[in-house]
N, C-alpha and C positions, 0 to 999 in steps of 0.2 A: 504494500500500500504506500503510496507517494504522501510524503509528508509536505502540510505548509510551513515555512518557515518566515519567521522575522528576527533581525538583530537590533536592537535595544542600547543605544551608545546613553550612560549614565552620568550624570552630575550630583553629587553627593552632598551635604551639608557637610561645611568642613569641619563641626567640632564630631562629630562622626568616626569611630572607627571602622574604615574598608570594609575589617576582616570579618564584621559580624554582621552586616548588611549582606556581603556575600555569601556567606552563612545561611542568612533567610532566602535570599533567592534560592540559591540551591535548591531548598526545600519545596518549593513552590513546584506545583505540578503542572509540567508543560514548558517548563525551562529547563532546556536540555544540557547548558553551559555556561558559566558565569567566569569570567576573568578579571581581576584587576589589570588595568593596561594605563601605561605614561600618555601625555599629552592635556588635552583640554579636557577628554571627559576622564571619570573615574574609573567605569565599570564598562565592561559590554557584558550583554544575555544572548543568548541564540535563544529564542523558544518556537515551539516545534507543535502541531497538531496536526487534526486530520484535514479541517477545514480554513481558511482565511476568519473567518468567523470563530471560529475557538482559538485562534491566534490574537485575534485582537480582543477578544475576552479576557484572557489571561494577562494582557497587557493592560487593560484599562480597569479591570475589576482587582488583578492582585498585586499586578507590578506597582501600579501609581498610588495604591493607597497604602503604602510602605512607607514608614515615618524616615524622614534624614535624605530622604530625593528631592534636592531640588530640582532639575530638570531631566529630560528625557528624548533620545531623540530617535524615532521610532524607522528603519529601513526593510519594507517588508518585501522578500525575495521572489522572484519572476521567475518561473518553471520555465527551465530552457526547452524547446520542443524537441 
């Protein structure tokens, strides 16, 4: 079965520690990968479902209402044919 995907580039609250935000992502069902990564943002997520529609659930019901996010920048992936 073809999975939808989106990646999730994260900005954090900076009194925040990375490591326990990442922590909870993990946990979160339908986020298949969480990395701390350098640059502007803090965090990237992969998350993964069956539908576009349970991709962006996952994202607007668990991801965003995650305390210490301040912003979020959502890229969701184009099924090569």
């Amino acid at each position: 079965m073809m999975m939808e995907r989106a990646f999730v580039l994260i900005n954090t609250n900076d009194l925040m520690d990375d490591d326990i935000l990442l922590d909870q992502l993990k946990k979160i069902d339908g986020i298949s990968e969480a990395y701390k990564v350098c640059g502007i943002y803090d965090i990237l997520v992969k998350v993964e479902a069956e539908t576009t529609d349970k991709v962006l659930k996952v994202i607007t019901n668990r991801l965003k209402n995650l305390k210490n996010i301040r912003s979020t920048l959502t890229m969701v992936a184009i099924r090569n044919s």
